[in-house]
MIPATOR-40561 format. One line per field, with one value per residue (C-alpha): residue number from 0; x, y, z; chain. Coordinates in Angstrom, 1 decimal. Example, Ala and Ser with C-alpha at 12.3 -4.5 7.8 and 13.67 -1.06 7.14 Angstrom:
seq <- [0 | 1]
px <- [12.3 | 13.7]
py <- [-4.5 | -1.1]
pz <- [7.8 | 7.1]
mol <- [A | A]
This chain:
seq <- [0 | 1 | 2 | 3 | 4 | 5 | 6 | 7 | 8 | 9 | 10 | 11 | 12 | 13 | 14 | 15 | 16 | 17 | 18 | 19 | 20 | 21 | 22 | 23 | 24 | 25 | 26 | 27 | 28 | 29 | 30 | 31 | 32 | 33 | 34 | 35 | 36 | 37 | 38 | 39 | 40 | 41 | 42 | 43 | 44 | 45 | 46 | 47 | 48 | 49 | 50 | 51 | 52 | 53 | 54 | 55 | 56 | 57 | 58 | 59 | 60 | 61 | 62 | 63 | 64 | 65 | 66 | 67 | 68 | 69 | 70 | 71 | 72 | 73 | 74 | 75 | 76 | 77 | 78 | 79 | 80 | 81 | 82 | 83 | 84 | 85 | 86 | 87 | 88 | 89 | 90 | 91 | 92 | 93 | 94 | 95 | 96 | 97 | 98 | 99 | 100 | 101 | 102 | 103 | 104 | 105 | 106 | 107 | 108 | 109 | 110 | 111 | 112 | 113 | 114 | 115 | 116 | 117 | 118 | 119 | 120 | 121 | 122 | 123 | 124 | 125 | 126 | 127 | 128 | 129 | 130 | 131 | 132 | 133 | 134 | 135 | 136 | 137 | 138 | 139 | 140 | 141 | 142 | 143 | 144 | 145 | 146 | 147 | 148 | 149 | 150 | 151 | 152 | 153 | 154 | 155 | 156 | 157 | 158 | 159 | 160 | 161 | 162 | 163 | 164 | 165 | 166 | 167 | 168 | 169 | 170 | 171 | 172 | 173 | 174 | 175 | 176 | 177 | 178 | 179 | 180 | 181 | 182 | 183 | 184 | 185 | 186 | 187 | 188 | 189 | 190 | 191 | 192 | 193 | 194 | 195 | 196 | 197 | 198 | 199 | 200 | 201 | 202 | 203 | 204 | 205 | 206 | 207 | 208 | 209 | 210 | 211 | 212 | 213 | 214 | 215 | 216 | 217 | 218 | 219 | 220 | 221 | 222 | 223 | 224 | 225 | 226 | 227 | 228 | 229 | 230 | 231 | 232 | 233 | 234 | 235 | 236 | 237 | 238 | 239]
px <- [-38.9 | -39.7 | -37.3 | -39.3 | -37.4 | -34.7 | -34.9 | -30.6 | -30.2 | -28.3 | -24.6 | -23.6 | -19.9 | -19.8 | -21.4 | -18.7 | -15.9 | -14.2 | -13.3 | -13.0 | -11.3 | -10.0 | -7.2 | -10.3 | -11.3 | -14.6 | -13.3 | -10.8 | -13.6 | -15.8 | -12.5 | -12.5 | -16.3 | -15.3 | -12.7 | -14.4 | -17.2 | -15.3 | -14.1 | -17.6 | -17.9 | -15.0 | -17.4 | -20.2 | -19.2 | -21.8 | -22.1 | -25.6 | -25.7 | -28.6 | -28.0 | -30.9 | -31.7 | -34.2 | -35.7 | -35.1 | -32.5 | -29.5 | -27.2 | -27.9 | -27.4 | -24.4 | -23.0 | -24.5 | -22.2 | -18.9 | -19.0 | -19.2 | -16.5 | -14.0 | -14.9 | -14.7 | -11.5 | -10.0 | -10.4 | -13.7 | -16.5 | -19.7 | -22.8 | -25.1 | -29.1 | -31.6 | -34.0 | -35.5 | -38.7 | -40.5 | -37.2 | -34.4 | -31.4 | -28.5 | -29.1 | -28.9 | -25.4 | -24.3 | -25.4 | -27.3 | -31.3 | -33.4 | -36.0 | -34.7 | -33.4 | -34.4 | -38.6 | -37.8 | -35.9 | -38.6 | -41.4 | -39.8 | -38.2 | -34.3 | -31.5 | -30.2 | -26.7 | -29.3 | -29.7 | -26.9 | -24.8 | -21.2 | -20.1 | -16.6 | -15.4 | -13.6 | -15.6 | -18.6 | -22.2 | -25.4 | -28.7 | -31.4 | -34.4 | -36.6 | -39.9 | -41.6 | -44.2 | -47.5 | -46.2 | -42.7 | -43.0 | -44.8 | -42.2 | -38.7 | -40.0 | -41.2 | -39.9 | -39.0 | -36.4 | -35.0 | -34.2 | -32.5 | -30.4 | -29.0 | -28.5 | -26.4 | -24.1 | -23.2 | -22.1 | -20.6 | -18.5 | -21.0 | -24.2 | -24.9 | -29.2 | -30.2 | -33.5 | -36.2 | -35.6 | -37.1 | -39.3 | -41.5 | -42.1 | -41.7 | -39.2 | -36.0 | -37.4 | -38.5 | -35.0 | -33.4 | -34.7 | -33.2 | -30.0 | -27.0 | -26.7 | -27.5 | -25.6 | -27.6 | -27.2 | -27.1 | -26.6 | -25.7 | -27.6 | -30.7 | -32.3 | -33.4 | -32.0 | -35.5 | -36.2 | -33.1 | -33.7 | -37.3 | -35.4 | -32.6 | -35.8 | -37.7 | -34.8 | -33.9 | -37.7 | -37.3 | -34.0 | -32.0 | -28.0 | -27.0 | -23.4 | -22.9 | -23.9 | -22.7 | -22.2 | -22.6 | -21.5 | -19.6 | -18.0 | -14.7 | -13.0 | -9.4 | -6.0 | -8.1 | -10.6 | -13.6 | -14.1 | -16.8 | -16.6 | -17.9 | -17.5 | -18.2 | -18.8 | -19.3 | -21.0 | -24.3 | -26.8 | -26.5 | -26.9 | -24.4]
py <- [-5.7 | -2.1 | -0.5 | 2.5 | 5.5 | 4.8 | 1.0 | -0.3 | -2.6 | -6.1 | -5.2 | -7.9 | -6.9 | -10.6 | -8.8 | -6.1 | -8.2 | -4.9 | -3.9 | -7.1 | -9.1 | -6.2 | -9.0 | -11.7 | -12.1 | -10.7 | -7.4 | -6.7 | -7.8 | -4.5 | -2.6 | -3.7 | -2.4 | 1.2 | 1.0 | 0.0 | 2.8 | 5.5 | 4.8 | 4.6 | 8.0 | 9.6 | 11.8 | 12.1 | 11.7 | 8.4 | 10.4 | 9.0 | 5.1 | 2.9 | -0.6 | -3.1 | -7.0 | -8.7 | -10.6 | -10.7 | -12.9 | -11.8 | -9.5 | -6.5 | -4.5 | -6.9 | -5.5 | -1.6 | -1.3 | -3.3 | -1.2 | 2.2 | 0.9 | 0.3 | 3.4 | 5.5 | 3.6 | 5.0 | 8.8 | 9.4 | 11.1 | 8.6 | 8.4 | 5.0 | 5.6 | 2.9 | 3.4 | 0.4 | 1.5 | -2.2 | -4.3 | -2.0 | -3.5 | -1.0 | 0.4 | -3.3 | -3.5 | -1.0 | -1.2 | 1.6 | 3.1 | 3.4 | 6.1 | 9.0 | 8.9 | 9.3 | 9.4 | 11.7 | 13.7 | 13.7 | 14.8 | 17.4 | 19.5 | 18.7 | 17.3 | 13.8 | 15.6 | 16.6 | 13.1 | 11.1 | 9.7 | 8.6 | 5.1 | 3.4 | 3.4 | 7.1 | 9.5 | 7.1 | 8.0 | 6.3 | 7.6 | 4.8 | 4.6 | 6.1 | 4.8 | 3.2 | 4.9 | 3.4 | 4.6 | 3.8 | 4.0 | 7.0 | 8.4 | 7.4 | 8.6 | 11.8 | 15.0 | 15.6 | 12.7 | 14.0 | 17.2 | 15.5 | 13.3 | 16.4 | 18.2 | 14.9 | 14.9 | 18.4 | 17.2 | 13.9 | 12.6 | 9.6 | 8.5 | 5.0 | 4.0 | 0.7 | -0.3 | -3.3 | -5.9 | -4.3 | -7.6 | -7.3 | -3.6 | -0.3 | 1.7 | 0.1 | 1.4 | 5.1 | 5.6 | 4.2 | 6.8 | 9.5 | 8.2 | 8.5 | 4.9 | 1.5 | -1.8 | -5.3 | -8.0 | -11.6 | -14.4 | -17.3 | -20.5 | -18.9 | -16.7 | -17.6 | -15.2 | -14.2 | -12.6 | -10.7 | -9.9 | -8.5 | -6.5 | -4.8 | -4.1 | -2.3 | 0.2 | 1.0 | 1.7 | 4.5 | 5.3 | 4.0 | 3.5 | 0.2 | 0.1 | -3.5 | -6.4 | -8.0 | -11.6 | -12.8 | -16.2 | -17.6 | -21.2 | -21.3 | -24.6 | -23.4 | -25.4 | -28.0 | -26.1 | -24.5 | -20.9 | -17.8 | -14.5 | -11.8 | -10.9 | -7.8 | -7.6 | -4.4 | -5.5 | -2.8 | -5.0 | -8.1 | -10.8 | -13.6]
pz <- [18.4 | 19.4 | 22.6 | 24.1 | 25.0 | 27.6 | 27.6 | 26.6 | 23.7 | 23.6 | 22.1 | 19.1 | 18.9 | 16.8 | 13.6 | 13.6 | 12.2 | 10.6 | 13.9 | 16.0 | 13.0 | 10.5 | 9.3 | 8.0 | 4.5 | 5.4 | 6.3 | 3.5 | 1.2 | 2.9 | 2.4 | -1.9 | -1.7 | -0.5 | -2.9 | -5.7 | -4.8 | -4.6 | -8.4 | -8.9 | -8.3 | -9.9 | -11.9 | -9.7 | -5.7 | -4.2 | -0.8 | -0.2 | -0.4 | 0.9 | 1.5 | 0.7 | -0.4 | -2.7 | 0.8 | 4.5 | 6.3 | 3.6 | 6.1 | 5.2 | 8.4 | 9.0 | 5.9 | 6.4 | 9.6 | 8.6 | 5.4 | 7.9 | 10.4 | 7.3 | 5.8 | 8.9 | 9.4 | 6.3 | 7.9 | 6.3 | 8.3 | 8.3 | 9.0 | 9.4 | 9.1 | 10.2 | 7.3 | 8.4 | 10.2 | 10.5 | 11.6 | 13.1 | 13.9 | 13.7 | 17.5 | 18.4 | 16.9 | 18.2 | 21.5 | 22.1 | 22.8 | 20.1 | 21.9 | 19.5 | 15.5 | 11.9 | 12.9 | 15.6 | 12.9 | 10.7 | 12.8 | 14.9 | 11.9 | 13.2 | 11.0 | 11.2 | 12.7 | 15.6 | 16.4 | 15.3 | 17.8 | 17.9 | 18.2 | 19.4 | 16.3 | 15.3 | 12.9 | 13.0 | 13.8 | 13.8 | 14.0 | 14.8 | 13.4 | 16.5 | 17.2 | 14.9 | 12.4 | 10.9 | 7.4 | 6.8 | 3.0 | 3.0 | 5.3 | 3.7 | 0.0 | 1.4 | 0.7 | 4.3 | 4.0 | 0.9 | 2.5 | 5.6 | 3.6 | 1.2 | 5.1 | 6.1 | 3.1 | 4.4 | 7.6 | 6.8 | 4.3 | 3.5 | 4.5 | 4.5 | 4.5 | 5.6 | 4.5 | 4.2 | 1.3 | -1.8 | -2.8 | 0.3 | 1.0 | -1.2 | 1.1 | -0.3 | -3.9 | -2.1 | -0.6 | -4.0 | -5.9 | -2.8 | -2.7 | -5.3 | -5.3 | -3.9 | -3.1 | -3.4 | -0.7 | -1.9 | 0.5 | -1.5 | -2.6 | -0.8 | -3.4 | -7.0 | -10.3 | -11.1 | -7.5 | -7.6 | -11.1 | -9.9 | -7.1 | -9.8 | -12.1 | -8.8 | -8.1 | -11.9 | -12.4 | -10.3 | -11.5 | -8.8 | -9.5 | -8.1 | -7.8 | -7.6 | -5.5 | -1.9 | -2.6 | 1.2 | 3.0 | 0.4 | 0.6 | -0.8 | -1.1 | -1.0 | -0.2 | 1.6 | 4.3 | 4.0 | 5.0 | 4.7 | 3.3 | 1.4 | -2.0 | -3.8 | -7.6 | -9.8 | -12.3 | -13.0 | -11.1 | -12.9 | -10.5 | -12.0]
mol <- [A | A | A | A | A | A | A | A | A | A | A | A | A | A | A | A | A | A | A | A | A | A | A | A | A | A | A | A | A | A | A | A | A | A | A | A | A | A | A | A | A | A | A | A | A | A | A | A | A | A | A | A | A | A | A | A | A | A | A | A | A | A | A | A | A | A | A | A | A | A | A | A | A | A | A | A | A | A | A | A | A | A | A | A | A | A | A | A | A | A | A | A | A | A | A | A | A | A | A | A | A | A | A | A | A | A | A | A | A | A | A | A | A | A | A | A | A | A | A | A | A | A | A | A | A | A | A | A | A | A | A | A | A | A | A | A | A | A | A | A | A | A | A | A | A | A | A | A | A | A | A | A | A | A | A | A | A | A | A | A | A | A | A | A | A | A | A | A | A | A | A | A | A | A | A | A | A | A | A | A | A | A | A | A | A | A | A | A | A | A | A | A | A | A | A | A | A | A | A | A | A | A | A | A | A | A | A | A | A | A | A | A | A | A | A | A | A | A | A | A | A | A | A | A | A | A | A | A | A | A | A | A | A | A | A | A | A | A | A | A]
């Protein structure tokens, strides 16, 4: 759903468990994925990650803005971007307008520290995807967007893209090949090995570095109850 300029959005503080919950397996599970990528990047800093899925419906965003409360939480200067220019949801989350972001950055010639906004959470800020465009793809692979995202990294310590699952559309792949890596979302039981093997194939065509994959709502059968959580495994892509 589009918000014109002005108009507030619903808050869903439920999806931010980092912050409402920092104690629950889900959130130290976001805390082993920052871990695990800043050992990723011992040689080559990942300051410019974009978060993506095979298909829709496998909590991406969910996962974009936990993963950038923990790391902002750890002292780290973040910034989320609503790639998503057909289904934004990050404003949502957040609570906030969606009149002004990233398209708004793009057209008028600003950088995304022009538009980003803070959040509750200390040393995180979002900038939402703005008003919609009639060419999303064209517009996240430009060279525009390349430039803004090289400015961010100068401002903030990591910038953190969500995008559209890379089966349906092309933007996932186009920001893939901007950012220094990319982190899979897999909800379990719900998508087949082949799909996600298409979706690894996609971003390493256009030599995206995935740095592992989000293994999301998880059923663990453990000392006699059933719970949820995430899962992260580093394992070059391979869905397993």
């Amino acid at each position: 759903m589009r918000l014109g300029p002005g108009r507030p959005a619903r808050n869903h503080p439920a999806s931010l468990v980092a912050e409402t919950d920092p104690r629950s397996a889900a959130s130290e599970a976001y805390r082993t994925l920052r871990t695990n990528i800043q050992f990723a990047g011992l040689d080559q800093p990942c300051r410019c990650i974009v978060v993506t899925s095979a298909t829709a419906g496998e909590g991406k965003t969910t996962s974009v803005a936990n993963f950038g409360v923990v790391s902002a939480q750890a002292g780290a200067r973040v910034c989320l971007v609503d790639s998503d220019l057909r289904r934004p949801s990050l404003h949502r989350i957040f609570g906030v307008d969606n009149g002004r972001g990233l398209t708004s950055a793009l057209i008028e010639g600003v950088s995304l520290a022009d538009v980003a906004r803070p959040t509750r959470v200390a040393g995180l800020s979002l900038v939402t995807s703005g008003p919609l465009p009639p060419n999303p793809a064209e517009l996240v692979g430009s060279k525009r967007m390349r430039e803004l995202l090289e400015g961010a990294i100068s401002a903030f310590d990591l910038v953190v893209c969500d995008s559209p699952p890379v089966i349906a559309v092309a933007d996932g792949v186009a920001l893939a090949a901007q950012c220094d890596g990319v982190i899979l979302i897999v909800r379990a039981g719900t998508v087949s090995h082949d799909v996600i093997r298409r979706a690894t194939e996609q971003i390493q065509a256009v030599k995206g570095k995935i740095l592992g994959v989000l293994l999301n709502d998880v059923n663990l059968d453990r000392d006699g109850y059933h719970y949820r959580y995430y899962r992260y495994y580093q394992n070059g892509g391979e869905a397993t």
